[in-house]
N, C-alpha and C positions, 0 to 999 in steps of 0.2 A: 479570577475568583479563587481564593487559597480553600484550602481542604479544609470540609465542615467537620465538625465535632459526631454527627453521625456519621460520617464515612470515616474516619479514622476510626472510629469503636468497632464500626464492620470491618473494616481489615485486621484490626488486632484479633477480633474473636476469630476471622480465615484462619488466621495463621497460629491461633493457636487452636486449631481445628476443633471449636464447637459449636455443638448439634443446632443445625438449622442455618447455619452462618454463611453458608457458601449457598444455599436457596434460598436465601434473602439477598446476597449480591446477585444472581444470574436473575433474581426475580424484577431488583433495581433495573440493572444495567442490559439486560437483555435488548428490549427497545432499541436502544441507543447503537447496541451493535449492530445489528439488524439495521437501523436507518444509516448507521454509517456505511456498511456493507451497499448498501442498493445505491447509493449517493456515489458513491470512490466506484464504482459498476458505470454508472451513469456518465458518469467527466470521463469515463475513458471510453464510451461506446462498446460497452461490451453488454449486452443484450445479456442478464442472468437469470437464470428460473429459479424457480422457490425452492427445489433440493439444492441447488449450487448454493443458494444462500443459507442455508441452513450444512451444509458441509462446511463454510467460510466462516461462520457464528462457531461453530464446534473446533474451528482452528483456533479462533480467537480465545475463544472459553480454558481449551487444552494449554495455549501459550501462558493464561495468569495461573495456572497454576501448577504445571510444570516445574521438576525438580521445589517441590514442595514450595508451591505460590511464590518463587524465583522474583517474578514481577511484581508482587506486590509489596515483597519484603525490599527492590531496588527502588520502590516510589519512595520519596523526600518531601511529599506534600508540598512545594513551592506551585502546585495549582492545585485545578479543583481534581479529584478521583475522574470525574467523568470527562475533563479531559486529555488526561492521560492515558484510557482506553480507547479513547476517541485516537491518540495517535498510532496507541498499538493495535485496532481495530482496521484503521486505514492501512499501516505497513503490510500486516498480513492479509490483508485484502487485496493488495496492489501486485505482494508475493505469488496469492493463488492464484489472480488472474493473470499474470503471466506465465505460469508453469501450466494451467489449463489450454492460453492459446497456444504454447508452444506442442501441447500433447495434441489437439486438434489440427494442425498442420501437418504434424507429422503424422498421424493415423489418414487424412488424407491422402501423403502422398504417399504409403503404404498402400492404400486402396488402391492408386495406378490414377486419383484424380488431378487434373492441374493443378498448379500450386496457388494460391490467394493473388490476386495483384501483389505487384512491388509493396502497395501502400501500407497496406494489412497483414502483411508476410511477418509472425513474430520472431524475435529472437531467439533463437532456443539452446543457448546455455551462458552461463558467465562468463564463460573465456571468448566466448564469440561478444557477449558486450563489453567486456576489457579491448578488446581487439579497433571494434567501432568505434569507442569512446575516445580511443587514442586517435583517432582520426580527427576530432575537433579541438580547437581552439580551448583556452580555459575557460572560459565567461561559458558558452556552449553545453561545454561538456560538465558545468557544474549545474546547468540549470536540466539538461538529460537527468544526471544523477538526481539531485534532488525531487525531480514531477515524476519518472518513470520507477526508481529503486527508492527514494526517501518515502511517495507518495502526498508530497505536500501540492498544496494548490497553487494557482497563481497571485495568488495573494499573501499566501505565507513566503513564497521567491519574493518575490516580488520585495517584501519587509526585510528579509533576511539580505540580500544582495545588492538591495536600495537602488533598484531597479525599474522605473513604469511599469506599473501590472500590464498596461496594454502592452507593450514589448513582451514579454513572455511566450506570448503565440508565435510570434513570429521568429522567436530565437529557437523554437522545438523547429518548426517549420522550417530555417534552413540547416539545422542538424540532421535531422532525418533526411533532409536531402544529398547531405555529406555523411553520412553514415552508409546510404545506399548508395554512392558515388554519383548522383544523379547531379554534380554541380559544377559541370561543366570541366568536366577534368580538375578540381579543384580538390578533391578528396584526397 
């Protein structure tokens, strides 16, 4: 769906910052953040409360308009506005929820508690997923990139790689197991 005639008039008045025009987008688009927030929560199993999703809304919110609405002035309207918040919404969703499991690991094992299973154990910094990532294959390690750091679904892989959506699960599922050396000395 290309960019309506009311969302391009909203963005021109953002950025040329007048009154009312930036609480009439968050009054839009709010919703939407917030559904895509608790959705990109949900596909990853990570269980959020209503403050964490409102800290994640207020990422997303700070991100369009940042270095003077940066985001809004790099959209090209080749869709619709809503969803290309929708991707920037997901991204920084996928960002926080990974910098939160990796702070919750490691405050537990600062507490002196075990560490998570292998399974749930997050990664916790970029050079350690550069490090893993090198560990697989291309096909692999493009589809880690893209579900855990791009934040796309298995359906956008899926289109993108011209790949069976149902393969998808199964290609995380032996990376993670070649990531955590679990496959059979093959790692």
């Amino acid at each position: 769906m290309p960019l309506t005639t009311q969302d391009r008039d909203l963005i021109r008045r953002c950025l040329h910052h007048e009154a009312g025009a930036w609480n009439e987008f968050v009054d839009r688009y709010l919703g939407l953040v917030y559904h895509v927030i608790n959705h990109t929560a949900h596909l990853r199993s990570y269980p959020i409360k209503p403050h964490e999703a409102e800290d994640i809304v207020a990422t997303v919110l700070l991100q369009v308009i940042d270095n003077d609405y940066a985001a809004l002035r790099q959209f090209r309207g080749k869709s619709s506005l809503s969803s290309y918040l929708t991707v920037i919404a997901r991204r920084v969703c996928v960002q926080e929820l990974a910098r939160r499991a990796g702070i919750k690991e490691t405050s537990a094992i600062a507490a002196g508690e075990p560490p998570a299973k292998a399974e749930s154990a997050p990664i916790e910094s970029l050079e350690e997923v550069g490090k893993l990532l090198k560990k697989l294959p291309e096909k692999e390690r493009t589809v880690v990139r893209m579900y855990y750091l791009e934040g796309l679904s298995y359906e956008e892989i899926s289109a993108e790689l011209d790949v069976p959506v149902n393969s998808i699960g199964a290609i995380l599922t032996r990376a993670r197991k070649k990531m955590k050396g679990d496959d059979n000395g093959e790692a």
